[in-house]
C-alpha positions in Angstrom: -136.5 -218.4 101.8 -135.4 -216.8 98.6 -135.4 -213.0 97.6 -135.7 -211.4 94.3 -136.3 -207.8 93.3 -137.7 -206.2 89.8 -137.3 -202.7 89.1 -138.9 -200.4 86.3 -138.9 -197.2 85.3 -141.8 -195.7 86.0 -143.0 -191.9 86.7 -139.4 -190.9 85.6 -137.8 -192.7 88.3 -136.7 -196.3 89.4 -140.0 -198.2 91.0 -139.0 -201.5 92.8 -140.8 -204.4 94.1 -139.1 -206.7 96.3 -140.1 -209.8 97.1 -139.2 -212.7 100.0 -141.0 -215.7 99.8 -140.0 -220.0 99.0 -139.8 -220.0 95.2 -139.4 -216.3 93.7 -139.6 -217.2 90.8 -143.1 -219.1 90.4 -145.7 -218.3 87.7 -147.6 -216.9 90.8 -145.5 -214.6 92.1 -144.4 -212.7 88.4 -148.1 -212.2 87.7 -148.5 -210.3 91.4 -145.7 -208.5 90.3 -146.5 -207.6 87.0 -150.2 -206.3 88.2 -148.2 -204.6 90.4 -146.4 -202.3 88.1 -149.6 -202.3 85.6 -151.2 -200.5 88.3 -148.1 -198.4 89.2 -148.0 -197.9 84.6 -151.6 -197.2 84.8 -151.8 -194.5 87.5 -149.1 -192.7 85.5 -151.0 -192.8 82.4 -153.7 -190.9 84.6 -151.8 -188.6 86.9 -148.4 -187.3 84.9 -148.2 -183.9 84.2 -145.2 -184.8 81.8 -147.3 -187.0 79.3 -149.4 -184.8 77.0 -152.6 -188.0 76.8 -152.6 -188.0 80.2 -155.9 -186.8 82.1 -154.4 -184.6 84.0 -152.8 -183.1 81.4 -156.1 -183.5 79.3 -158.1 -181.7 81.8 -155.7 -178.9 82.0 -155.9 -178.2 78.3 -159.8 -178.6 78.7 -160.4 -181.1 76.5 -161.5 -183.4 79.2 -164.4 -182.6 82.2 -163.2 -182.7 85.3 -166.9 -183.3 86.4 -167.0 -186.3 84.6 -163.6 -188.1 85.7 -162.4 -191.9 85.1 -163.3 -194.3 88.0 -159.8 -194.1 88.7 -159.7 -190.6 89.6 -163.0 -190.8 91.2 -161.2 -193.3 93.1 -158.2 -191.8 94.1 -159.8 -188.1 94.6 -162.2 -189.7 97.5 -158.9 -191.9 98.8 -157.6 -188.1 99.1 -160.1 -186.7 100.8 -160.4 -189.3 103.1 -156.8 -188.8 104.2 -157.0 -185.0 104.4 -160.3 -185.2 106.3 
């Protein structure tokens, strides 16, 4: 079994996915890893309070309603709730 690891930087700090599996390096396996860090790239697009187009940063300025969020943060607000709950 065959390891490999990628790492990007991501939120302002190193993001790693590590993988274990027969052939690390199949056509498969990069595009589960890619999603991966489109999801991690994506969530930062949404969430950073460093990035002035970010909708958090957006909403702050109130130039976007936080009644009317992305299905992303709908998403992730009812993910929080859940947890806190």
């Amino acid at each position: 079994m065959s390891r490999r690891a990628w790492v990007r930087q991501i939120m302002g700090m190193p993001i790693s996915i590590h993988v274990r599996a027969g052939d690390v390096d199949s056509p498969l396996i990069a595009r589960g890893v890619q999603a991966a860090f489109d999801i991690i790239d994506h969530a930062d697009r949404l969430f950073s309070t460093y990035k002035q187009d970010s909708e958090v940063s957006r909403i702050r300025r109130g130039e976007l309603d936080p009644v009317r969020p992305t299905r992303w943060s709908r998403r992730s607000s009812r993910c929080a709730t859940k947890r806190v709950s």
